[in-house]
VEXKOLDREN-143243 format. One record per residue: residue in one letter; x, y, z of N, C-alpha, C, O in turn. Coordinates in steps of 0.001 Angstrom, whole numbers, padded with zeros to 6 digits. Layout:
BEGIN
> A X Y Z X Y Z X Y Z X Y Z
...
//
This chain:
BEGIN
> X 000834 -001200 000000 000000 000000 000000 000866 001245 000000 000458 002222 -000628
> X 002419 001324 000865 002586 002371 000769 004449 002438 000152 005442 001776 000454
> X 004219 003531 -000770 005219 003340 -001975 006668 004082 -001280 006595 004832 -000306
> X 007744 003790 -001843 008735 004355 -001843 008951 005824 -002249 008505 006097 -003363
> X 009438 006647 -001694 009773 008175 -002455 010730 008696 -003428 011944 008842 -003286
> X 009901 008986 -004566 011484 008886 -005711 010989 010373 -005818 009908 010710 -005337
> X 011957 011390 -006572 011888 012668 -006053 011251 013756 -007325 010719 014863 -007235
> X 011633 012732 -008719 010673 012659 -009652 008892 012469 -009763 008054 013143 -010362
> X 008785 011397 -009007 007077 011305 -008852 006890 012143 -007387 007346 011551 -006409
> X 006348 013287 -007177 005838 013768 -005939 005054 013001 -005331 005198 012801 -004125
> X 003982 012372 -006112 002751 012109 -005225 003133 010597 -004918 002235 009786 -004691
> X 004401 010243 -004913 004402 008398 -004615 005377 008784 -002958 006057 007950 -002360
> X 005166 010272 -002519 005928 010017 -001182 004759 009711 -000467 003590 010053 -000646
> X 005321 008971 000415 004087 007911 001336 005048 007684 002323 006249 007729 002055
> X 004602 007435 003493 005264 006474 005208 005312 005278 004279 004722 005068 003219
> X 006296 004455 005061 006601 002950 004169 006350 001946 005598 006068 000758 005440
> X 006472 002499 006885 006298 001741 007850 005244 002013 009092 005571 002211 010261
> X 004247 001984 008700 003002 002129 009654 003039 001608 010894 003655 000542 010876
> X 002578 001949 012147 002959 001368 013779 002747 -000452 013300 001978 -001237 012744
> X 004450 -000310 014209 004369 -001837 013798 003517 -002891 014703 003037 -003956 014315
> X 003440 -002228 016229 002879 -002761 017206 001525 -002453 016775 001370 -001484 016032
> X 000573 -003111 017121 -001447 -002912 017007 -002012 -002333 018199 -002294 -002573 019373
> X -002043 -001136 016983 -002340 000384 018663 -003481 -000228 019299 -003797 -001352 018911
> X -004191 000360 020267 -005435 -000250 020849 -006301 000551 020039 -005881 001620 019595
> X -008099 -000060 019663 -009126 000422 019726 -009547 001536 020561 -009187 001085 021648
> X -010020 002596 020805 -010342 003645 021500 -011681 003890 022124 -012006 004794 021355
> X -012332 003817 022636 -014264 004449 022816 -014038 006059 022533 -013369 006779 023275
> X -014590 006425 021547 -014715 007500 021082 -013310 008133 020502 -013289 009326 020202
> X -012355 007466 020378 -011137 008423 019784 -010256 007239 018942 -010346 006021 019094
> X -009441 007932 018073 -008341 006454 017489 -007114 007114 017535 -006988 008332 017412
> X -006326 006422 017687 -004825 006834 017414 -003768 005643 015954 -003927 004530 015453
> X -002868 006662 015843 -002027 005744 015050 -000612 006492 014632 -000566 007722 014622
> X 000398 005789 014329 001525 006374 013743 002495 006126 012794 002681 004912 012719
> X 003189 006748 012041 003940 005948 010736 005232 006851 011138 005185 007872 011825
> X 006440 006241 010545 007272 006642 010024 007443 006824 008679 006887 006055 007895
> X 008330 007988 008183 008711 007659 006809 010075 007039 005893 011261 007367 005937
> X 009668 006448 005415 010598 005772 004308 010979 004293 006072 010316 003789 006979
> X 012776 004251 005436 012967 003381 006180 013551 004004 007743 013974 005159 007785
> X 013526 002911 009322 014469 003873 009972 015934 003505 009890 016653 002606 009455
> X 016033 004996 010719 017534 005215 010718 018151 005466 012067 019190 004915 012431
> X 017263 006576 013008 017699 006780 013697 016576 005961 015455 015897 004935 015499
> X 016815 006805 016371 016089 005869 017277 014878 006175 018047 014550 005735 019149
> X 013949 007439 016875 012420 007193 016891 011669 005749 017188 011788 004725 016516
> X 011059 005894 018087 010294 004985 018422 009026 004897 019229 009190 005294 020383
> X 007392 004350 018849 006451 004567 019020 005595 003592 019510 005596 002504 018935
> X 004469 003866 020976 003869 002673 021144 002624 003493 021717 002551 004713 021861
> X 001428 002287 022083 000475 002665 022620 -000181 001350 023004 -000194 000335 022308
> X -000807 001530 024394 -001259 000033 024692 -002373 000658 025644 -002216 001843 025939
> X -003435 000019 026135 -004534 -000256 027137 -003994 -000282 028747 -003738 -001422 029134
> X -003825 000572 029540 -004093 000361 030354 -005253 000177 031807 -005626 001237 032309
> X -005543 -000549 032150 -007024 -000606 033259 -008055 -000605 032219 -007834 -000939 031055
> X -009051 -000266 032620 -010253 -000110 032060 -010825 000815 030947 -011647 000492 030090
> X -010036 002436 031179 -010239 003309 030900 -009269 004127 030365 -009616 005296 030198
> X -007601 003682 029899 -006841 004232 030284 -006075 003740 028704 -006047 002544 028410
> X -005546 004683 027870 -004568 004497 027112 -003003 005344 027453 -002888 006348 028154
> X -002162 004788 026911 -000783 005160 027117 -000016 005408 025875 000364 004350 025374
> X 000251 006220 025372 001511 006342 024249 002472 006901 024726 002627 007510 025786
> X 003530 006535 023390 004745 008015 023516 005447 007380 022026 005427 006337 021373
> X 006095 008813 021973 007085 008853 021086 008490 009498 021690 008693 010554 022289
> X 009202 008632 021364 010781 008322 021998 011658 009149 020745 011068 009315 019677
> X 012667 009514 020854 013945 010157 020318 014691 009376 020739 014731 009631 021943
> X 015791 007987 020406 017149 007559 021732 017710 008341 020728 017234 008484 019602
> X 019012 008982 021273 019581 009799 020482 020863 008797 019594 021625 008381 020466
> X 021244 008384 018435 022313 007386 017581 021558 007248 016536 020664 007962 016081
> X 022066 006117 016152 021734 005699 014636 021376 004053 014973 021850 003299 015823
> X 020045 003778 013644 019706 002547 014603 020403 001222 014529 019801 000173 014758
> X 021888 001280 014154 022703 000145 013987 023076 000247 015193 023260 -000864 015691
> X 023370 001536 016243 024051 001693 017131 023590 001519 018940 024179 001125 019947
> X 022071 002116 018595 021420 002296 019847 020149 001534 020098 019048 001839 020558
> X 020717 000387 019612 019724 -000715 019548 019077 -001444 020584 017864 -001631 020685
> X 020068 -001884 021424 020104 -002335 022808 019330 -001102 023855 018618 -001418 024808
> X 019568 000031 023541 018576 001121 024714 017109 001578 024394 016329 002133 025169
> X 016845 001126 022716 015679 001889 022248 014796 000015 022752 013834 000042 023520
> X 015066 -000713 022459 014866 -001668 023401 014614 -001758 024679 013532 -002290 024926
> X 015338 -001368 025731 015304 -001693 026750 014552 -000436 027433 014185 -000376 028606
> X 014389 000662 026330 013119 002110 026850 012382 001676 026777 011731 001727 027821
> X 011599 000726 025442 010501 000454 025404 009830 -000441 026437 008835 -000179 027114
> X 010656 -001677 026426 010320 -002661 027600 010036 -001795 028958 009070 -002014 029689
> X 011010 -000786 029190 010030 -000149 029988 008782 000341 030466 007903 000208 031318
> X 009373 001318 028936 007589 001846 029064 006426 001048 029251 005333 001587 029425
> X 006551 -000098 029234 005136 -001013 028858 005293 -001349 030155 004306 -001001 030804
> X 006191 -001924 030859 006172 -002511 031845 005701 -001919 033119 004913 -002341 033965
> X 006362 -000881 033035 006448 000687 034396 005521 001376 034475 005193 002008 035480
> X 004667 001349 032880 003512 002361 033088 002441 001168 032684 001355 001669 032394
> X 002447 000116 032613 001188 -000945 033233 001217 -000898 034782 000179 -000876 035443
> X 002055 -000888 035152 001725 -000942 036606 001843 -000042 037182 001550 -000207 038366
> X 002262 001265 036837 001744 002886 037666 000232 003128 037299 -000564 003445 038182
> X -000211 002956 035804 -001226 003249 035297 -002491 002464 035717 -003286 003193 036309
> X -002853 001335 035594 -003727 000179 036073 -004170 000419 037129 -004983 -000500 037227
> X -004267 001078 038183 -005413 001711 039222 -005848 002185 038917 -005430 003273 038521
> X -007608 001657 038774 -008355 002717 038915 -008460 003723 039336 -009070 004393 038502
> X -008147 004495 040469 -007940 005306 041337 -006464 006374 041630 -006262 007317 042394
> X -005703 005733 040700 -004401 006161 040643 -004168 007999 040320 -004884 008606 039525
> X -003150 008590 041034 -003348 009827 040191 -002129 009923 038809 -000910 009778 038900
> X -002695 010125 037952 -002264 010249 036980 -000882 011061 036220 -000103 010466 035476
> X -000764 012566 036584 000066 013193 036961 001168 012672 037759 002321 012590 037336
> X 000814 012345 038842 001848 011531 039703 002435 010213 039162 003660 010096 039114
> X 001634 009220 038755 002827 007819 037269 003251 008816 036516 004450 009068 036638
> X 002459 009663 035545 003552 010392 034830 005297 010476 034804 006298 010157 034163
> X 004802 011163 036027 006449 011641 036784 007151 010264 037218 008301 009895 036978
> X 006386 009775 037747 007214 008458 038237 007584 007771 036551 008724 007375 036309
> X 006983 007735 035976 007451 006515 034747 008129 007680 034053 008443 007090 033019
> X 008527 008777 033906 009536 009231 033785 010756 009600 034052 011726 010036 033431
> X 010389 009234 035469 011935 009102 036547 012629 007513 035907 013822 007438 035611
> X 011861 006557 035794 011802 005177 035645 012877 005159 034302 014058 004851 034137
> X 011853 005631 033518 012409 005643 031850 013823 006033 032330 014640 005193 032707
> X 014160 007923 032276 015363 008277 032672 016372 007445 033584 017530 007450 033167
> X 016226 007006 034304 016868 005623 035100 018047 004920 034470 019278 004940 034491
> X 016383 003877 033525 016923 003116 032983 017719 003674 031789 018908 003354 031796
> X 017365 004333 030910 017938 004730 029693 019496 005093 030303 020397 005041 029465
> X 019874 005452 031690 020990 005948 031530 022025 004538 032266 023220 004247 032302
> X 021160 004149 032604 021973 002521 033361 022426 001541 032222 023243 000620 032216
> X 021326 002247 030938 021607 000457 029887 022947 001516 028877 023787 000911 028212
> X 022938 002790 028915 023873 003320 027887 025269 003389 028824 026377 003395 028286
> X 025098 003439 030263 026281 003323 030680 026968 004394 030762 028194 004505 030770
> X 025660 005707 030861 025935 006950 031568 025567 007978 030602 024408 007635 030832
> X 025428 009002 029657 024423 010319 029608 023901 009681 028253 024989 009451 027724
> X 023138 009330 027526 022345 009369 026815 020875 009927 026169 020000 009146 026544
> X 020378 010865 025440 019739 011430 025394 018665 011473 024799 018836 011597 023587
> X 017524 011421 025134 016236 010725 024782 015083 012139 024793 014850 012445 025963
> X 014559 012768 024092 013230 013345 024251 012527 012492 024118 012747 011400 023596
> X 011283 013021 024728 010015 012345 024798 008908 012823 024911 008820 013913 025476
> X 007669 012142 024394 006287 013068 024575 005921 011854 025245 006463 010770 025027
> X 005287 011988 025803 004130 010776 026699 003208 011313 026871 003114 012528 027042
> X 001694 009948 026855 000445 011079 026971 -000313 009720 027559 -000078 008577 027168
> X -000992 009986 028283 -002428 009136 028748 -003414 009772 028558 -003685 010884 029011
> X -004126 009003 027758 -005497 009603 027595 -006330 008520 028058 -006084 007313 028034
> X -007641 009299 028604 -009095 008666 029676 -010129 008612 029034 -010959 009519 028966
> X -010190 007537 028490 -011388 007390 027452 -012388 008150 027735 -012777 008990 026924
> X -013027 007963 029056 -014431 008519 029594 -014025 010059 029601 -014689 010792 028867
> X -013206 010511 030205 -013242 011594 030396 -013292 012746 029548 -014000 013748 029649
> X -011842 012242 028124 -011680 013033 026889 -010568 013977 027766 -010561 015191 027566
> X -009460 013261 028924 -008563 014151 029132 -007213 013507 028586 -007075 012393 028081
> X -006077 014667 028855 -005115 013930 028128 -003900 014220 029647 -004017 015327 030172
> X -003245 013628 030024 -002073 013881 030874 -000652 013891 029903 -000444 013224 028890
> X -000009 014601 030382 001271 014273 029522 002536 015425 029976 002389 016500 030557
> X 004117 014617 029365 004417 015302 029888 005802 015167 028388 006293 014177 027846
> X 006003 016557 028182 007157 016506 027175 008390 017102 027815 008557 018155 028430
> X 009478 015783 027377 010743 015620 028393 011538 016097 026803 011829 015328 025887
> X 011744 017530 026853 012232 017854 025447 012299 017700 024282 013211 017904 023480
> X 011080 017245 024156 010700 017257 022654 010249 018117 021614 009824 019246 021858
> X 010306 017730 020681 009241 018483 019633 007921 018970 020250 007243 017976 020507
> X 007110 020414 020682 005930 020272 021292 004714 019688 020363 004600 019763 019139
> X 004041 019220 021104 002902 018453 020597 001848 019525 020033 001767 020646 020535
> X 001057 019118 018973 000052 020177 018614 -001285 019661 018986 -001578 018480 018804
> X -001889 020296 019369 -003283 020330 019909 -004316 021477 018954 -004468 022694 019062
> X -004866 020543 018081 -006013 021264 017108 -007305 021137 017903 -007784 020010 018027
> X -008041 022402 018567 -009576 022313 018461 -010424 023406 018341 -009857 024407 017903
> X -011712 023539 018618 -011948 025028 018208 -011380 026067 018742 -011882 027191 018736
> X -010453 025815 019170 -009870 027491 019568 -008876 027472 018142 -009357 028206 017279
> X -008129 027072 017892 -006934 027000 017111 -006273 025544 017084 -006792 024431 016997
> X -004625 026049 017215 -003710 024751 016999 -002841 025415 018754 -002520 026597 018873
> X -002683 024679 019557 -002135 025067 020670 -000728 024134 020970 -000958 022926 021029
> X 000515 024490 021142 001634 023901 021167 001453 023287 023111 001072 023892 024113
> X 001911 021948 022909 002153 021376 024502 003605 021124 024362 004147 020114 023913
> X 004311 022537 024962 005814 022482 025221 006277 021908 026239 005830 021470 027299
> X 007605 022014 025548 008441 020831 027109 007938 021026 028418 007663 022187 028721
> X 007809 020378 029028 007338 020202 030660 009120 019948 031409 009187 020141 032623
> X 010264 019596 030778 011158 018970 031567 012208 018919 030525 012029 019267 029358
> X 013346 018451 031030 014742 018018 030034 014269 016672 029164 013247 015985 029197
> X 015351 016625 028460 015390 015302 027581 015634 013956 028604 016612 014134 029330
> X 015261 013243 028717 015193 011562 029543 017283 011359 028871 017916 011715 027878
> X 017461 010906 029638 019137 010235 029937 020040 011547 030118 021147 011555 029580
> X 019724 012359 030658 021162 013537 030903 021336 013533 032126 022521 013563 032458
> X 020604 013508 032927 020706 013622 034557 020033 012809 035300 018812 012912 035186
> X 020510 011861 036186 019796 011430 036569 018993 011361 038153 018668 010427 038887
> X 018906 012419 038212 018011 012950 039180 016720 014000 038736 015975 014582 039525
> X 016682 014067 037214 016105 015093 036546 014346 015014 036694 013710 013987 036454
> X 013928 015899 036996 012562 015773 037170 011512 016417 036310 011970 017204 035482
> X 009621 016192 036319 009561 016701 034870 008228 017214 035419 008198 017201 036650
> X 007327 017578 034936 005299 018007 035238 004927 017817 034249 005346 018197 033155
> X 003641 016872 034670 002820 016588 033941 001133 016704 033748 000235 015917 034047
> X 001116 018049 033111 -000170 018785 033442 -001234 017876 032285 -000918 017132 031356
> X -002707 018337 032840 -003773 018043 032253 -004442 018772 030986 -004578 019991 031094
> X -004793 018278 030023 -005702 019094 029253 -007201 018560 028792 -007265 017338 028659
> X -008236 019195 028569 -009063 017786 027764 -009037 018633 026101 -008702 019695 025577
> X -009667 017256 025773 -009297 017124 024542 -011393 017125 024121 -012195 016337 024624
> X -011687 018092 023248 -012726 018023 022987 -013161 016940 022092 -012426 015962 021960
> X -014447 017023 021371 -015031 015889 020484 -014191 016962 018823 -014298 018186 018749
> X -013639 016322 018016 -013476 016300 016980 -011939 017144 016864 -011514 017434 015746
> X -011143 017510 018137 -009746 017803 018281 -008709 016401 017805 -008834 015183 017680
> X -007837 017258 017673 -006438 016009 017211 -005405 016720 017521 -004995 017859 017298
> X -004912 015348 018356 -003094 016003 018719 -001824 015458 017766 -001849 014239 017592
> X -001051 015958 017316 -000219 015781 016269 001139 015709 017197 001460 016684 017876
> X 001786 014707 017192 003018 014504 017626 004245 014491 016360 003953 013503 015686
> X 005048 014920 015962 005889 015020 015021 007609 014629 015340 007791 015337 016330
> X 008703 014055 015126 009887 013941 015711 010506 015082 015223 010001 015973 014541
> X 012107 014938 015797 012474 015936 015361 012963 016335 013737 012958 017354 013047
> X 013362 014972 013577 013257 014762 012031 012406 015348 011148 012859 015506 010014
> X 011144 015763 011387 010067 016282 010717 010568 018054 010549 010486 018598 009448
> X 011058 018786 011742 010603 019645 011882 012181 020267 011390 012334 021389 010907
> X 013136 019408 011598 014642 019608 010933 014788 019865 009359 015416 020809 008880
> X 014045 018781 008556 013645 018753 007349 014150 019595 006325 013230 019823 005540
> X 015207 020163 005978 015512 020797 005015 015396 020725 003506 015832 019786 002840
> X 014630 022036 002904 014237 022316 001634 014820 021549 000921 015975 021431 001329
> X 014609 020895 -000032 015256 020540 -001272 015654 021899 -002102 016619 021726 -002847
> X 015163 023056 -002112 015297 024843 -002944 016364 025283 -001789 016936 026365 -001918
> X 016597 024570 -000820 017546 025485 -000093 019100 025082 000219 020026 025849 000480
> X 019122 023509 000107 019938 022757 -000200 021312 023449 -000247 022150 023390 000652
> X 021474 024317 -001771 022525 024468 -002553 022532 025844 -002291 023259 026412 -003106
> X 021930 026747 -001346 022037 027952 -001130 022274 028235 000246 022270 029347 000774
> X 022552 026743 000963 023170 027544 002176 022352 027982 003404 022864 028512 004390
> X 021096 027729 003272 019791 028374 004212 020073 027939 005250 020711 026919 005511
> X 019480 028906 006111 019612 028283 007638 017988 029019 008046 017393 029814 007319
> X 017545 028550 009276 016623 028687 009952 015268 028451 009264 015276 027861 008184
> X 013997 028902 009847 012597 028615 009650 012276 028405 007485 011471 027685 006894
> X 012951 029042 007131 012594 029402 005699 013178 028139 004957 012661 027682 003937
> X 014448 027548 005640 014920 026324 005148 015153 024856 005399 015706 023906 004845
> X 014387 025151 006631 013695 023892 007526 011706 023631 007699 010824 024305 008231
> X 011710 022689 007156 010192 022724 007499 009552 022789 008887 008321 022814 008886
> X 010102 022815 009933 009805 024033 010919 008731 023242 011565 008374 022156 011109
> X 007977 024024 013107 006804 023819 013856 006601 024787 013168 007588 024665 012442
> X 005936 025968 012681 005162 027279 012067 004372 026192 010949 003162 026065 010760
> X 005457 025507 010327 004655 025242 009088 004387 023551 009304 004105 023056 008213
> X 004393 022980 009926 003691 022011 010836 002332 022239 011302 001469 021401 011041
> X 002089 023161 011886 001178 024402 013057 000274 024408 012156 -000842 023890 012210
> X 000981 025278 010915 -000255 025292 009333 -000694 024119 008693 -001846 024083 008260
> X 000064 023147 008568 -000605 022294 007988 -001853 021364 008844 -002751 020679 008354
> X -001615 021560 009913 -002453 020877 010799 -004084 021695 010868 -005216 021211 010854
> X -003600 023130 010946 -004157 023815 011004 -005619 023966 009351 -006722 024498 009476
> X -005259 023540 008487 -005431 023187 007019 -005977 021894 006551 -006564 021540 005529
> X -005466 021116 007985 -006163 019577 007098 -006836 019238 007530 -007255 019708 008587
> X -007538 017763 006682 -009005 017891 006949 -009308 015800 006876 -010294 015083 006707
> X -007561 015526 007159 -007640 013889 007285 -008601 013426 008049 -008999 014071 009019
> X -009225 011954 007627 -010851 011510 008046 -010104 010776 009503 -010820 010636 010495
> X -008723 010357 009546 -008343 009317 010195 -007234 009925 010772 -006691 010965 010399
> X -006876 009073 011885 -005366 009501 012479 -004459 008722 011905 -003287 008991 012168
> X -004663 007873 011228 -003963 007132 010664 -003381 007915 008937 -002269 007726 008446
> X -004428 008715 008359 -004354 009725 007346 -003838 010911 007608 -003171 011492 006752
> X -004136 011598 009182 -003523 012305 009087 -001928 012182 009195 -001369 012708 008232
> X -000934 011525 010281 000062 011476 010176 000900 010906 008622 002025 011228 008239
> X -000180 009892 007887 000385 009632 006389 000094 011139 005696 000371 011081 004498
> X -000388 012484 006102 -000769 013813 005192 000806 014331 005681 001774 014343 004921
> X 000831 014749 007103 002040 015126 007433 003046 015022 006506 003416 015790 005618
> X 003496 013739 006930 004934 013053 006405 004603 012822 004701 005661 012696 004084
> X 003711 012763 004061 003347 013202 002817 003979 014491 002714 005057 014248 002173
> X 003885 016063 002993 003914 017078 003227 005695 017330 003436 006372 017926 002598
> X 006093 016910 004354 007441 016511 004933 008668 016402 003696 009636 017097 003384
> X 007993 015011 003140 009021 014365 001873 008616 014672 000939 008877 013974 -000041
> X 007512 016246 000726 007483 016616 -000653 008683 017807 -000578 009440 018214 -001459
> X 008543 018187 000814 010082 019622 000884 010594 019002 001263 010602 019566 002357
> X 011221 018089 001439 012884 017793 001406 013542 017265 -000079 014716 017308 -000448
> X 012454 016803 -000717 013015 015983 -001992 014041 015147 -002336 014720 015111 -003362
> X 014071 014341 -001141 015547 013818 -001164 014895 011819 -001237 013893 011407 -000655
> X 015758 011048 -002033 014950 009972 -001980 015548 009115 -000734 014941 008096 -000404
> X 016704 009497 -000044 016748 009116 001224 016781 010246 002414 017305 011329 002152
> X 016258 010025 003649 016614 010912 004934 017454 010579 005880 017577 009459 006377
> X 018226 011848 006226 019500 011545 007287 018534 011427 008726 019374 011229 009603
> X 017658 011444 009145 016969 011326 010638 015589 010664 009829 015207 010492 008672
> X 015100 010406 011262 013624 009210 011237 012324 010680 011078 011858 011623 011718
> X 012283 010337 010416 011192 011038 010191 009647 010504 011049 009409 009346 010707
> X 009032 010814 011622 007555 009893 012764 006284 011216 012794 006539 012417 012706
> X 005138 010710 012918 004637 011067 013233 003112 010987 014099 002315 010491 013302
> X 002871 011089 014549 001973 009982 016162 000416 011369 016119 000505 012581 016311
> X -000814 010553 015806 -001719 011317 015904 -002837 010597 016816 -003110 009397 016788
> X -003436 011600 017643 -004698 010989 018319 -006050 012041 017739 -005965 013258 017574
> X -006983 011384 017556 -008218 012128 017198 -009486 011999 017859 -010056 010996 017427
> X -010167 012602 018733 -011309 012160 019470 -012664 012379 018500 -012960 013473 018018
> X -013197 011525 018360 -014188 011177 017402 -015493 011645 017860 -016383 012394 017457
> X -015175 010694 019141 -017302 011207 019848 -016856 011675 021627 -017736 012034 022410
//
């Protein structure tokens, strides 16, 4: 279904690797995420069920190349699943509070398996089916976009990047998420993206990087039926300005959409 990017055909850029794990079903919302082309670096994406009511994602940055940092983008994930099934899974639990804890956790480990500073952004988010809230907390990442009727609203870092310190601490505030909003998670790869027109001239900053501004707009502009369409519109969007038929970083992009 989804084609390779040659720089001649525009419209055959497509994600080539759709979430490899099987996100969960949602009550009233869906999520999903692709990368584009092949990876490279140590983007990495999950989402699973916790308790009754309770979903969990994130999108990971390990900072290498993925011949190199294989063994930690591994041993983050096993975390995450592990640390935040069992902070998360009370009913009664406060939410905000696992946050922080499965981010102390993550940071921990990420710096025990690299064998001292390794550097990881991260977005993490729980969302409450019933409720339509979202917890989350961004440990230096790309900020998350939040489309609803007000506009497009950026959820900036809450904290440092996961593996620099390890005593580093983070907040993880609440938002809700209305009926027919979508949050757009993007790596940094997306937002690094340099022009294919700017290439050979040397550009630097917003005009020669496809940028959060013009992220912000496109989100702001589209009108994907699916979260699964929208992050394939993104990264569509992405690998039409770079024009390059390979990318030096992982290109990702992680969308949730509340439906009803």
């Amino acid at each position: 279904m989804c084609a390779l990017f040659h720089p001649e055909v525009p419209q055959a850029v497509e994600p080539t690797e759709p979430a490899q794990n099987k996100f969960p079903k949602i009550a009233g919302a869906e999520i999903a995420a692709s990368i584009f082309q092949n990876r490279v670096g140590g983007d990495f994406y999950d989402s699973f069920s916790v308790g009754q009511e309770r979903i969990l994602f994130g999108l990971l940055d390990v900072a290498g190349r993925a011949e190199t940092n294989r063994t930690i983008l591994d041993a983050a994930q096993k975390l995450f699943r592990t640390v935040g099934s069992q902070l998360f899974a009370p009913f009664d639990m406060n939410e905000s509070d696992a946050m922080v804890q499965l981010c102390i956790q993550l940071n921990i480990g990420i710096m025990e398996k690299a064998a001292g500073v390794h550097p990881c952004p991260a977005f993490i988010g729980c969302y409450h089916e019933r409720l339509g809230t979202l917890c989350y907390t961004n440990a230096g990442h790309t900020a998350g976009l939040l489309r609803d009727s007000t506009g497009v609203t950026e959820l900036s870092s809450t904290g440092l990047p996961l593996g620099l310190f390890s005593h580093a601490t983070c907040e993880a505030p609440t938002v809700g998420i209305e009926k027919g909003a979508a949050l757009l998670l993007v790596s940094r790869g997306v937002v690094d993206g340099i022009s294919k027109d700017s290439k050979d001239r040397d550009t630097e900053g917003e005009d020669g990087e496809f940028g959060l501004e013009r992220t912000k707009n496109f989100l702001r502009s589209d009108h994907s039926p699916s979260a699964q369409s929208l992050c394939a519109s993104v990264l569509h969007q992405v690998g039409q300005f770079i024009g390059e038929p390979l990318v030096p970083d992982d290109m990702t992009a992680l969308a949730l959409i509340r439906t009803a």
